[in-house]
C-alpha positions in Angstrom: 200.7 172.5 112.2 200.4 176.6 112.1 197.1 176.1 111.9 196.6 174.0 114.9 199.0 177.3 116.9 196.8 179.5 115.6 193.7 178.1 117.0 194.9 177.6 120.4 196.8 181.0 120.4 193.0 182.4 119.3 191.8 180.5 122.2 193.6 181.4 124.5 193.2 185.1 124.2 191.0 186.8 126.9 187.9 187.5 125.1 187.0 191.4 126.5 190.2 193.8 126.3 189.3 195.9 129.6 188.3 199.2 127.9 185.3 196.4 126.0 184.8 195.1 129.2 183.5 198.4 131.3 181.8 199.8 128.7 179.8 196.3 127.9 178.5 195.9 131.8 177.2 198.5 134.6 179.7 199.6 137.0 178.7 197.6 139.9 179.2 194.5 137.7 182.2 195.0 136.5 184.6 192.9 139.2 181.9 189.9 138.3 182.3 190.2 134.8 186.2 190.6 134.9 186.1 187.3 136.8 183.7 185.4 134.2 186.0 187.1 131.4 189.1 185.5 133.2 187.6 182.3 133.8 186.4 181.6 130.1 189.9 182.9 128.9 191.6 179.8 131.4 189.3 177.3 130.1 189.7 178.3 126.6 193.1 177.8 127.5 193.4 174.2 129.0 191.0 173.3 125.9 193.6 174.5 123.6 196.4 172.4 125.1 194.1 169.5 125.7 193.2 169.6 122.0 196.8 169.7 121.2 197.7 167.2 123.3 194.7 164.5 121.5 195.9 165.6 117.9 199.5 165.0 118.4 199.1 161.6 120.3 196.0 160.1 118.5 196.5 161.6 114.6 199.0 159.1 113.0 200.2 159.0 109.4 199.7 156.4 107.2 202.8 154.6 108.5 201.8 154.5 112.1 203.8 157.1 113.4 202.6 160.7 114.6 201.5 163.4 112.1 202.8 166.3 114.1 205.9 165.6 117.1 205.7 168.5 119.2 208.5 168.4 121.6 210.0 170.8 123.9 213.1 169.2 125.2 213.4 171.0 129.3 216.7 173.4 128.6 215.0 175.1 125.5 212.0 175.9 127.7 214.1 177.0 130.6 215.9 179.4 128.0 212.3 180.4 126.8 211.0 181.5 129.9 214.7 182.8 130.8 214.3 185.3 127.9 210.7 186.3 127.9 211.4 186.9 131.6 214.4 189.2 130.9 212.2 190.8 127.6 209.4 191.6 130.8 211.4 193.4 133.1 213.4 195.2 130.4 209.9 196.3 128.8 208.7 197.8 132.3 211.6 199.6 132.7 211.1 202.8 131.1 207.3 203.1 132.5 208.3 202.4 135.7 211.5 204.9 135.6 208.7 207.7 133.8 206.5 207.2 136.7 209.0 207.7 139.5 210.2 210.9 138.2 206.4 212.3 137.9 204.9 213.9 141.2 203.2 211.9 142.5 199.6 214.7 142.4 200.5 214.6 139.1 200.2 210.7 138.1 196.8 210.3 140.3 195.3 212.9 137.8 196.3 210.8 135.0 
């Protein structure tokens, strides 16, 4: 089953970091080749969850039942997105707080 996470996580990662990105394509391309990079990273990931969703409904054991029950009951999701939410914010924080205190001449040269 790790394996199966592992492919879709792979999938699902945008294929150009941005720094690959504008050094790959002229500059007047690069807003149409951010958009094609964004595009393929979506599909990759509705494929990836597609894919998941055939193997764990169609791959049965021997005895009929599913290989692999992936379930995610609604409150442990809610407390999932609850905590990466809070892990978001509280990462921002110190950037954001840097940033304000920095003159504002200052931060446009950087």
């Amino acid at each position: 089953m790790a394996e199966l996470f592992d492919v879709a996580l792979s999938a699902n990662d945008q294929a150009f970091t941005k720094a690959e990105l504008q050094t790959s394509v002229a500059d007047r391309d690069t807003g149409l080749a951010s958009g094609v990079n964004n595009a393929v990273a979506r599909v990759a990931g509705l494929l990836a969850v597609a894919l998941i969703w055939v193997f764990t409904h169609f791959v049965r054991g021997s005895d009929g039942l599913p290989l692999f029950s992936i379930a995610l009951p609604p409150a442990m999701a809610l407390q999932v997105a609850l905590i990466a939410s809070v892990c978001g914010v509280l990462a921002a924080v110190a950037p954001a707080r840097r940033a304000a205190a920095l003159d504002p001449a200052q931060a446009i040269r950087m």
